[in-house]
N, C-alpha and C positions, 0 to 999 in steps of 0.2 A: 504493500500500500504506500502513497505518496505520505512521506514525511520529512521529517531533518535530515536523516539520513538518507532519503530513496525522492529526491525532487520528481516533482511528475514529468517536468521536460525532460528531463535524465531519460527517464524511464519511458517514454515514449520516444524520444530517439533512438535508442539501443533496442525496443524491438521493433520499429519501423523506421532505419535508418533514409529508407525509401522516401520519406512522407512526404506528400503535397504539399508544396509550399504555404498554401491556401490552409490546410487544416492546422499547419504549425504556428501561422498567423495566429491564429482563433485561439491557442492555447495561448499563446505568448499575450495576447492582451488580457485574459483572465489570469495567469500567474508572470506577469511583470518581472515580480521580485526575483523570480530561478535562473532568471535569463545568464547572469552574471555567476551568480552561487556556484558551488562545489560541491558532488556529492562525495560520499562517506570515502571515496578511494581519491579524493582529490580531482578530481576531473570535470573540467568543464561541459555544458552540451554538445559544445562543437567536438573536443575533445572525444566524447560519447558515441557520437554520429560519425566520426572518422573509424574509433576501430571498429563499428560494427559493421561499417562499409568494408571494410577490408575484410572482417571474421567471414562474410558473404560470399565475396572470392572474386564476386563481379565486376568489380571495379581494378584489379590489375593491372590488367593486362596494360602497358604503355605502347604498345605498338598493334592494339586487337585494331579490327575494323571502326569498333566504337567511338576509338579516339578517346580510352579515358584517360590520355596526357592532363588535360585541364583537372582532373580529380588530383591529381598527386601537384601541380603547376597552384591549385589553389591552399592545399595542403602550408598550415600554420606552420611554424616551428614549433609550439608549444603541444602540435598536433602530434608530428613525426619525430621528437623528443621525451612524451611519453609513453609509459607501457601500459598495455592491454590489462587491466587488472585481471581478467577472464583468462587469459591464454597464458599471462605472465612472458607475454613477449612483445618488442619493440616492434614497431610496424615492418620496416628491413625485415624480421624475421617474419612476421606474417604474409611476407609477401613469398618470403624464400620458402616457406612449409605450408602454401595452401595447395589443399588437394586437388582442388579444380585445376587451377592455371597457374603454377610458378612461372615469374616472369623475371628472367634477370635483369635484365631494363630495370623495372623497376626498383630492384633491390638496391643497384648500382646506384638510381636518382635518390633516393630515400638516404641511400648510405653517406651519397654525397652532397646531400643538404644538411647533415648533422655526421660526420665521420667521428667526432667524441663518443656514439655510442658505440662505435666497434672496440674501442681503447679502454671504453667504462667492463664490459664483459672482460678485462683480463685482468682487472684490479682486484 
């Protein structure tokens, strides 16, 4: 259930990372206040909505037909610098161990938008 710990936009981003702009609106003017907030693992909504796009698998590929260059090209720092609390992996790695479509492309972009996290795993 939505609370201090479990914000409702949290929680609707992470199971519909998907979601209509238009419905996320609608939420966002009845809870204002989550917009910014952190839930209980530190992470922002956008933060939320990036690993679960990734946990999906759909969004990889940097070189598919789709052209999801612009997913990873919009992609925060704060986004591809945090980890998955769920998988307990950095996005680089969710990109490297999705069952769908590993895409080295992307691993290599992600790794080199932030290469401190390849450095953090040996400390």
């Amino acid at each position: 259930p939505p609370g201090e710990n479990h914000p409702i936009l949290h929680m609707a981003a992470d199971s519909a990372p998907h979601m209509h702009m238009h419905l996320e609106d609608m939420l966002m003017k009845h809870y204002r206040e989550e917009a910014y907030t952190k839930d209980a693992t530190g992470r922002t909504v956008s933060q939320v909505r990036f690993h679960a796009q990734l946990r999906q698998g759909d969004t990889l590929s940097l070189t598919s037909a789709n052209d999801n260059a612009s997913f990873f090209r919009k992609a925060t720092d704060d986004q591809i610098e945090s980890k998955d609390p769920r998988s307990g992996l950095y996005p680089f790695m969710m990109a490297a161990a999705s069952d769908q479509k590993s895409d080295l492309d992307a691993v290599n972009y992600l790794l080199r938008r932030c290469p401190k996290l390849l450095a953090a795993q040996y400390e």
